[in-house]
Chimera marker file (.cmm) of the C-alpha trace (Angstrom):
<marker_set name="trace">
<marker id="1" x="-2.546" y="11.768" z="2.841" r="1" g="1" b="0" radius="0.5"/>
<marker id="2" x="-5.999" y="12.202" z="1.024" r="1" g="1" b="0" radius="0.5"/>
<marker id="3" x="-4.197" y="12.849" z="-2.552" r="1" g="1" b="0" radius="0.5"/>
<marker id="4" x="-2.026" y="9.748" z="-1.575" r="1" g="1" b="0" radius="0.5"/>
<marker id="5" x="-5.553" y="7.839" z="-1.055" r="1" g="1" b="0" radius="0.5"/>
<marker id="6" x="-7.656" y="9.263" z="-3.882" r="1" g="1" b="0" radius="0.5"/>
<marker id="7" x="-4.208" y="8.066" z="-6.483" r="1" g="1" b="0" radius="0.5"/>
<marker id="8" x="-4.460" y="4.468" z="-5.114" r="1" g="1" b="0" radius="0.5"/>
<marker id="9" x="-8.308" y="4.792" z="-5.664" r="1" g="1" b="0" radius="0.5"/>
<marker id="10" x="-8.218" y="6.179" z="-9.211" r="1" g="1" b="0" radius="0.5"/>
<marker id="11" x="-4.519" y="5.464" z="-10.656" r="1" g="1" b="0" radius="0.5"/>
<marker id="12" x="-3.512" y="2.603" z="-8.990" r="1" g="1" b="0" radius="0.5"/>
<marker id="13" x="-6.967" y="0.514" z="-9.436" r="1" g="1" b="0" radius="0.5"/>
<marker id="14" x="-6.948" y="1.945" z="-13.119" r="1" g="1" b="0" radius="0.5"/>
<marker id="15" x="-3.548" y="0.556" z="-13.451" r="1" g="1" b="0" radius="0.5"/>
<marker id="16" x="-4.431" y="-3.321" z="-11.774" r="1" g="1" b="0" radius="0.5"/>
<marker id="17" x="-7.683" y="-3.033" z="-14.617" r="1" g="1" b="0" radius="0.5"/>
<marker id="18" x="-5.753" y="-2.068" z="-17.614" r="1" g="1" b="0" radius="0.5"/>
<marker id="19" x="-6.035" y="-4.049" z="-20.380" r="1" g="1" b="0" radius="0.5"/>
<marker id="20" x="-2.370" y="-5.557" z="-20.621" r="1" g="1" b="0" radius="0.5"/>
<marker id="21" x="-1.232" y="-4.105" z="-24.364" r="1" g="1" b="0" radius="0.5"/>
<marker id="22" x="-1.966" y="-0.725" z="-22.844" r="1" g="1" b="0" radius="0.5"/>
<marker id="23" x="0.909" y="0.540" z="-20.710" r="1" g="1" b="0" radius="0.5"/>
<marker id="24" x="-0.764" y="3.864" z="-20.165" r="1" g="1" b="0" radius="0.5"/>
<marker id="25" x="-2.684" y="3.439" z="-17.078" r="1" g="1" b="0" radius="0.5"/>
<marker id="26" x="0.537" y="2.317" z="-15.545" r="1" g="1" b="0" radius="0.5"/>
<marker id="27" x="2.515" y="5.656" z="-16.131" r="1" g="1" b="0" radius="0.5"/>
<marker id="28" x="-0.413" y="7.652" z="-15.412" r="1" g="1" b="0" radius="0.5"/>
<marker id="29" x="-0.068" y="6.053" z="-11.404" r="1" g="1" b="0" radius="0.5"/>
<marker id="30" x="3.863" y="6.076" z="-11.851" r="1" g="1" b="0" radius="0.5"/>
<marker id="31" x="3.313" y="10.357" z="-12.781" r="1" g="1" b="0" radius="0.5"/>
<marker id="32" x="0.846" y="10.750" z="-10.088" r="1" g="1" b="0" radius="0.5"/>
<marker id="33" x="2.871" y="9.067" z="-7.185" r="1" g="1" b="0" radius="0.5"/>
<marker id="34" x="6.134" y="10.735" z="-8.727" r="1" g="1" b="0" radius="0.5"/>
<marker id="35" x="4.065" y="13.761" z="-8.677" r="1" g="1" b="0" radius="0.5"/>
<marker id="36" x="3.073" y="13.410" z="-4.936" r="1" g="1" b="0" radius="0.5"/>
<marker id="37" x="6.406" y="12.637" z="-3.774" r="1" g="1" b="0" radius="0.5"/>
<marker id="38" x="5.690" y="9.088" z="-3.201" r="1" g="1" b="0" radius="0.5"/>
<marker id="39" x="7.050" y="5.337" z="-3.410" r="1" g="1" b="0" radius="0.5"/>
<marker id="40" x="5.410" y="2.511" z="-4.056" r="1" g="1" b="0" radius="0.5"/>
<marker id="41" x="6.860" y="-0.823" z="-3.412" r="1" g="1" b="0" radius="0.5"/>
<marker id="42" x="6.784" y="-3.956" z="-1.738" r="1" g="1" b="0" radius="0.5"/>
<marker id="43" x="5.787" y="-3.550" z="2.516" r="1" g="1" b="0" radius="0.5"/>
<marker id="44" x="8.154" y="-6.344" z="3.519" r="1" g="1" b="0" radius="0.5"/>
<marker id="45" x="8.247" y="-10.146" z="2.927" r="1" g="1" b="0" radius="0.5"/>
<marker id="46" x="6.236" y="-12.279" z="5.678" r="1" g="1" b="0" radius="0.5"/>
<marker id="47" x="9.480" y="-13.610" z="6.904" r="1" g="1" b="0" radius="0.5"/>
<marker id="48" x="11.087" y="-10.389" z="7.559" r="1" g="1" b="0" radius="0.5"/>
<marker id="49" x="7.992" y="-9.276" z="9.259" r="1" g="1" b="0" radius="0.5"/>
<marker id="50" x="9.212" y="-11.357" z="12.167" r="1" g="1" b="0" radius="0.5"/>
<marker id="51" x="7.496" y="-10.628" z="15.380" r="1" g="1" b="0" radius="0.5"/>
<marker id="52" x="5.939" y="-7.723" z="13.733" r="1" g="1" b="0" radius="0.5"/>
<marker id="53" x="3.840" y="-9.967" z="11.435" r="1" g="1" b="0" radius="0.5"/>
<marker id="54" x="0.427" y="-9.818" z="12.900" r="1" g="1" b="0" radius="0.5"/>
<marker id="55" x="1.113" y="-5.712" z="12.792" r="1" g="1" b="0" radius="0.5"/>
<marker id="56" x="1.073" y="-6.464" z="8.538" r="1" g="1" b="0" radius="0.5"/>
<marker id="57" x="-2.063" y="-9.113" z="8.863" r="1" g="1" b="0" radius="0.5"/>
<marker id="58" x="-5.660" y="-7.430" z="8.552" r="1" g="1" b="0" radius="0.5"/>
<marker id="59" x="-8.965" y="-9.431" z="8.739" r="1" g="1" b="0" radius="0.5"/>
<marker id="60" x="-10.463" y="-9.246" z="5.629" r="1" g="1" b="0" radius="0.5"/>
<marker id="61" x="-13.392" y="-9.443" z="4.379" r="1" g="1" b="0" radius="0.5"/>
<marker id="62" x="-14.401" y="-7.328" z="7.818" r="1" g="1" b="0" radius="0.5"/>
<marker id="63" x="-16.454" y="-9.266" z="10.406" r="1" g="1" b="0" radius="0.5"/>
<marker id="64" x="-14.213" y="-12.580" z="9.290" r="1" g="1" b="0" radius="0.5"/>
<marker id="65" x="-11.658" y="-14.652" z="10.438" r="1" g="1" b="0" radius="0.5"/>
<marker id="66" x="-9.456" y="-14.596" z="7.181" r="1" g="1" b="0" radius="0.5"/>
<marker id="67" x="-6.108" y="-12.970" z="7.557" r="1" g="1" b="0" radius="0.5"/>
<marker id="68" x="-4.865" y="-10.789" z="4.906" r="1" g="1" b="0" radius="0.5"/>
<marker id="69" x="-1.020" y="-9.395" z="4.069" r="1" g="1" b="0" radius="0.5"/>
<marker id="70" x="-0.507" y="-5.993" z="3.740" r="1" g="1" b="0" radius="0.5"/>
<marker id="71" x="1.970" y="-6.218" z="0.241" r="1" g="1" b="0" radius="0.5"/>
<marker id="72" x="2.298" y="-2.962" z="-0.568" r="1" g="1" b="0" radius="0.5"/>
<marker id="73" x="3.199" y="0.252" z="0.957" r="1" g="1" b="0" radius="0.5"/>
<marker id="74" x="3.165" y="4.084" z="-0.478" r="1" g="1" b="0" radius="0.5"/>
<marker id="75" x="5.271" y="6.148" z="1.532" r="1" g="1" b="0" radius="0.5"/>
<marker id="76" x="7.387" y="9.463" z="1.750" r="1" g="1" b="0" radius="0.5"/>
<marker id="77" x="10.025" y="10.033" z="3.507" r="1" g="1" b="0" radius="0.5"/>
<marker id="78" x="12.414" y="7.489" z="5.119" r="1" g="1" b="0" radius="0.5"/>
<marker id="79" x="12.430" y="9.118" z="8.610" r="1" g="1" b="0" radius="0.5"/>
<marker id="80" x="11.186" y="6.643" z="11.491" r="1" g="1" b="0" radius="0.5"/>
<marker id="81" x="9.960" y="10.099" z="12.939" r="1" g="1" b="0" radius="0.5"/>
<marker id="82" x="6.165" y="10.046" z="12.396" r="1" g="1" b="0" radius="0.5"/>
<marker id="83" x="6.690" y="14.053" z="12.211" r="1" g="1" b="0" radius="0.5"/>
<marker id="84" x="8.613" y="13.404" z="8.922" r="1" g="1" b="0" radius="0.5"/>
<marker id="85" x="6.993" y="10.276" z="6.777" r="1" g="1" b="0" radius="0.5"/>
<marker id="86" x="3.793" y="8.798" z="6.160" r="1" g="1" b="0" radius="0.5"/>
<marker id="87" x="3.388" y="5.371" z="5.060" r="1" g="1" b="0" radius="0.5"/>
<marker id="88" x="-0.275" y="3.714" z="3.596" r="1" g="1" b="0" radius="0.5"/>
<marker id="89" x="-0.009" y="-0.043" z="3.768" r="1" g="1" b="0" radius="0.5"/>
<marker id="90" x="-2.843" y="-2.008" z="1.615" r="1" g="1" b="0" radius="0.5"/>
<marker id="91" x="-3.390" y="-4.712" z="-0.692" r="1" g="1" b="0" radius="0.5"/>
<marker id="92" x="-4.724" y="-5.373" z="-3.989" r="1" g="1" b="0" radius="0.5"/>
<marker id="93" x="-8.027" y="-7.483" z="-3.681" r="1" g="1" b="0" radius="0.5"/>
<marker id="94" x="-8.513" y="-8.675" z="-6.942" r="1" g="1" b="0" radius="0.5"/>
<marker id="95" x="-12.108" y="-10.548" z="-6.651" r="1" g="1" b="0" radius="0.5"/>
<marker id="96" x="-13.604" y="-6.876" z="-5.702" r="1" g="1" b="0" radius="0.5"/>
<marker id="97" x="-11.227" y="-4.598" z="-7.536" r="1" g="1" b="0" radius="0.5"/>
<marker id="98" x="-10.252" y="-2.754" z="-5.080" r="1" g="1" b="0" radius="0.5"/>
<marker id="99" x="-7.617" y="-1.602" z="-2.857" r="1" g="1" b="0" radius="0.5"/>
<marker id="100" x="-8.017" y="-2.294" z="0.627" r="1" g="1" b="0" radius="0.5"/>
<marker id="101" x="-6.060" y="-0.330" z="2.671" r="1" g="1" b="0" radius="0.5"/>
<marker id="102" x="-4.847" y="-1.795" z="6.537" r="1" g="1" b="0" radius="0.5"/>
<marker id="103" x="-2.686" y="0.687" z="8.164" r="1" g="1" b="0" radius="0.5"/>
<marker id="104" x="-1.895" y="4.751" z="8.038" r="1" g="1" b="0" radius="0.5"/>
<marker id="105" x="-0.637" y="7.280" z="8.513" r="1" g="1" b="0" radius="0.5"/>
<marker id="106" x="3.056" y="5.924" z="10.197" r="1" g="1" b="0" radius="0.5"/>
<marker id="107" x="5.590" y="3.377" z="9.385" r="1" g="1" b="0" radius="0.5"/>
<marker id="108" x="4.795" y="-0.527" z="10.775" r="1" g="1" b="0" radius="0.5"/>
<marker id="109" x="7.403" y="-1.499" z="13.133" r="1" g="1" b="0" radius="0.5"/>
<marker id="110" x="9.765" y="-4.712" z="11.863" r="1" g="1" b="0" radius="0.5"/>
<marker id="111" x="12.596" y="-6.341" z="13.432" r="1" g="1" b="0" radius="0.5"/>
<marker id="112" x="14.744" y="-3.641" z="12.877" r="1" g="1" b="0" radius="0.5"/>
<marker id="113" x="12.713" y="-0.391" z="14.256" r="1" g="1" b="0" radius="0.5"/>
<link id1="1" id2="2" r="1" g="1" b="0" radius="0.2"/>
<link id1="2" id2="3" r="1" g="1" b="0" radius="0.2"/>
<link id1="3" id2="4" r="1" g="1" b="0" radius="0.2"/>
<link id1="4" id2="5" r="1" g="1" b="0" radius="0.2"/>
<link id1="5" id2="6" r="1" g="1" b="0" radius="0.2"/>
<link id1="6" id2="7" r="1" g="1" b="0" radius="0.2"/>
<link id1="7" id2="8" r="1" g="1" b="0" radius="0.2"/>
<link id1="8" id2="9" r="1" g="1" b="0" radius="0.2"/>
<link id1="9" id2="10" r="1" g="1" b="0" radius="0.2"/>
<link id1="10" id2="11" r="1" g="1" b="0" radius="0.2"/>
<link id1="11" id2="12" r="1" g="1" b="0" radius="0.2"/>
<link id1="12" id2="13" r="1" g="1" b="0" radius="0.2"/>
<link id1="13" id2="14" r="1" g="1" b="0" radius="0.2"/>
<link id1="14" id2="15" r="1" g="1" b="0" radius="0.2"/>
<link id1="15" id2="16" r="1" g="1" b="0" radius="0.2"/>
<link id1="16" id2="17" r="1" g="1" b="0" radius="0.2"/>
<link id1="17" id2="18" r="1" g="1" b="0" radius="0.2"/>
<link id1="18" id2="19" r="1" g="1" b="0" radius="0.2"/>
<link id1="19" id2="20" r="1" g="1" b="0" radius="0.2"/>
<link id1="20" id2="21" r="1" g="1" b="0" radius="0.2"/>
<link id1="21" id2="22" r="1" g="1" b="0" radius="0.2"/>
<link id1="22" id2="23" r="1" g="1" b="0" radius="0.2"/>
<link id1="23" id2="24" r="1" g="1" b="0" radius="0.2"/>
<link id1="24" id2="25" r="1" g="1" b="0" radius="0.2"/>
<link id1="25" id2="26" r="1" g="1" b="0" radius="0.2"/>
<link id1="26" id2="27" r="1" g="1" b="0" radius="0.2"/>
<link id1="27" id2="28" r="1" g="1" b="0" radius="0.2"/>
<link id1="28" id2="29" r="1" g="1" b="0" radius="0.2"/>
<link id1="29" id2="30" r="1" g="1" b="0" radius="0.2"/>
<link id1="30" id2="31" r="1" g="1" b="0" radius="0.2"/>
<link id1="31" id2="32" r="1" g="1" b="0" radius="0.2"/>
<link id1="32" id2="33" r="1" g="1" b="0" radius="0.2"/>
<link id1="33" id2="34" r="1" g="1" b="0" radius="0.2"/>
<link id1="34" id2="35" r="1" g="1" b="0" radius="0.2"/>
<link id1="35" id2="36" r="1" g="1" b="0" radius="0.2"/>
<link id1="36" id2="37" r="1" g="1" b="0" radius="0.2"/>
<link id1="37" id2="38" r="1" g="1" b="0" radius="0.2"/>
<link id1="38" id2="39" r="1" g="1" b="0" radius="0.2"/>
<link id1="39" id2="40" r="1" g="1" b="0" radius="0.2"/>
<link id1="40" id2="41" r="1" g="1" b="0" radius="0.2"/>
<link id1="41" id2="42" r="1" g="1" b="0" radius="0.2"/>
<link id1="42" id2="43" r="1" g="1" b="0" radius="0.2"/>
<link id1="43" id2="44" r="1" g="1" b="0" radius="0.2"/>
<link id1="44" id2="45" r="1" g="1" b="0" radius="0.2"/>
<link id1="45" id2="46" r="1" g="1" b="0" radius="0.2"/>
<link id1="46" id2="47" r="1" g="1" b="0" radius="0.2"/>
<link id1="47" id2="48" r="1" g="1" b="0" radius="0.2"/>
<link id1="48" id2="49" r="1" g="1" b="0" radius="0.2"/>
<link id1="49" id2="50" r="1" g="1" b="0" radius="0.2"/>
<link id1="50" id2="51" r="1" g="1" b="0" radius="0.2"/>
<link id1="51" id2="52" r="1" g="1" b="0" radius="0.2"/>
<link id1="52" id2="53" r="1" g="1" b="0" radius="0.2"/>
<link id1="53" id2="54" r="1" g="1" b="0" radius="0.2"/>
<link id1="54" id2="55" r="1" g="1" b="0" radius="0.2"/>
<link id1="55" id2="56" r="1" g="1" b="0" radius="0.2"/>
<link id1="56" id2="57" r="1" g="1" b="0" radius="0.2"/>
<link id1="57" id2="58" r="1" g="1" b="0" radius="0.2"/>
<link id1="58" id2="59" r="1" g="1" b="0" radius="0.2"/>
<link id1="59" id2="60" r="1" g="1" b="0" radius="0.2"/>
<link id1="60" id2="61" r="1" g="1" b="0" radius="0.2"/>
<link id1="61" id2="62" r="1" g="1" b="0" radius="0.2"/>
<link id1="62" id2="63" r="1" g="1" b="0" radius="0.2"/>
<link id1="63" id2="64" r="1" g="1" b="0" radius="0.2"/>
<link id1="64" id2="65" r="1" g="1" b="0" radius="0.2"/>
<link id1="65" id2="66" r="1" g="1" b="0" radius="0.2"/>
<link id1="66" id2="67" r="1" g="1" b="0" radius="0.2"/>
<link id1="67" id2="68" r="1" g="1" b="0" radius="0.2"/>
<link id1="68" id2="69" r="1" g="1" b="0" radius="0.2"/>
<link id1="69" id2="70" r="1" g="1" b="0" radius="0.2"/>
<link id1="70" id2="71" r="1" g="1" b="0" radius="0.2"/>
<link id1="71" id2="72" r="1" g="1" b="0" radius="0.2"/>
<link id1="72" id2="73" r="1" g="1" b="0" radius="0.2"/>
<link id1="73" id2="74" r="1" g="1" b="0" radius="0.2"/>
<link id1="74" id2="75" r="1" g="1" b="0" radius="0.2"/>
<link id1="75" id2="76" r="1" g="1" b="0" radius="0.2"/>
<link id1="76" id2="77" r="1" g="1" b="0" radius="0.2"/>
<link id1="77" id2="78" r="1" g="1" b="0" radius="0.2"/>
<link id1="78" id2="79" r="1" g="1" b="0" radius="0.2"/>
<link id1="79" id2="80" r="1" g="1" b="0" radius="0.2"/>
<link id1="80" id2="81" r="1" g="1" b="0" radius="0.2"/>
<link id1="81" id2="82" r="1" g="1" b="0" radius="0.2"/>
<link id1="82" id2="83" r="1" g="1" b="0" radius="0.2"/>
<link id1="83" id2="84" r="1" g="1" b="0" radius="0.2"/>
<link id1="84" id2="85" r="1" g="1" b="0" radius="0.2"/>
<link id1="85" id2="86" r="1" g="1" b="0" radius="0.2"/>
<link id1="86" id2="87" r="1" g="1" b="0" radius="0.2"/>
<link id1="87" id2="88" r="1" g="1" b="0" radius="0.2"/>
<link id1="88" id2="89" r="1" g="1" b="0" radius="0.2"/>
<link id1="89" id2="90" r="1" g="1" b="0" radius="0.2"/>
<link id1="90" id2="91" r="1" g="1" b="0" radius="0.2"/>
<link id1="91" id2="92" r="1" g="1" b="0" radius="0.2"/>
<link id1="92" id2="93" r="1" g="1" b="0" radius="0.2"/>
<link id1="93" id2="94" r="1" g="1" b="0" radius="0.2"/>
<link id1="94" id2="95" r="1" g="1" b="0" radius="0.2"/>
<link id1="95" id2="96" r="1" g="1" b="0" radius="0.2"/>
<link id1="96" id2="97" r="1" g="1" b="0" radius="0.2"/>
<link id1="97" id2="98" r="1" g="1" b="0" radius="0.2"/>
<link id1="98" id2="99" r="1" g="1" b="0" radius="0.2"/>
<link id1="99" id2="100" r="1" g="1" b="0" radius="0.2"/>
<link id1="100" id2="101" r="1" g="1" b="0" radius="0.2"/>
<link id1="101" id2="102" r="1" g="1" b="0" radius="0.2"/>
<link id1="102" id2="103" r="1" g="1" b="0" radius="0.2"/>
<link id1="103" id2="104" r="1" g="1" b="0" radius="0.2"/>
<link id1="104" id2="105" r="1" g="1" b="0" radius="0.2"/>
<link id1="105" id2="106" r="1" g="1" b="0" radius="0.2"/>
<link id1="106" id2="107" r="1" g="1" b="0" radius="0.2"/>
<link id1="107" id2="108" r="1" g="1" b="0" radius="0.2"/>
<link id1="108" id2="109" r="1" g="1" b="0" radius="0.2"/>
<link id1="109" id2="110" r="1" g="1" b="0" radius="0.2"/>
<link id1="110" id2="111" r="1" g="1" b="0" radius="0.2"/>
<link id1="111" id2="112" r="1" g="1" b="0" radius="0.2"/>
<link id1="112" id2="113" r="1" g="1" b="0" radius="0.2"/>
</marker_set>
């Protein structure tokens, strides 16, 4: 879980900062998750999220009322077994720079778990 962290810290914000004609920050993060075993993609659209959805929301900035959707997820492993996958949910907040991350270590429920 910590290399999975210290990759969206490094890799992935290197890769949201690049300047656009260079592709190389972006297949530095797609080496480093490959490397880890990981996927990145999409968490799951707000209407899939169903009843789920406030399980995807995060207040953000901290100490506000503003609700934020957790877009992304890295994860290994497809299991629903928390023994057997881990799953980081976060967003990219581009004012800051950052990522902010919502959920770990297990897969979010959604209408189908």
């Amino acid at each position: 879980m910590y290399r999975a962290l210290l990759a969206l810290g490094a890799e992935y914000r290197n890769m949201r900062l690049r300047d656009p004609d260079d592709d190389s920050p972006k297949r530095a993060w797609e080496h480093k998750i490959a490397e880890l075993g990981l996927e990145c993609e999409e968490s799951i659209t707000r209407e899939r999220a169903g009843e789920q959805r406030k399980k995807y929301i995060v207040k953000y900035p901290l100490g506000t009322k503003n609700n934020k959707f957790l877009k992304y997820h890295l994860r290994k492993g497809k299991a629903r077994e928390e023994r057997f996958c881990l799953a980081i949910y976060f967003f990219w907040d581009g004012h800051k720079k950052c990522v902010v991350v919502g959920a770990l270590p297990r897969h979010l429920d959604n209408r189908m778990t």
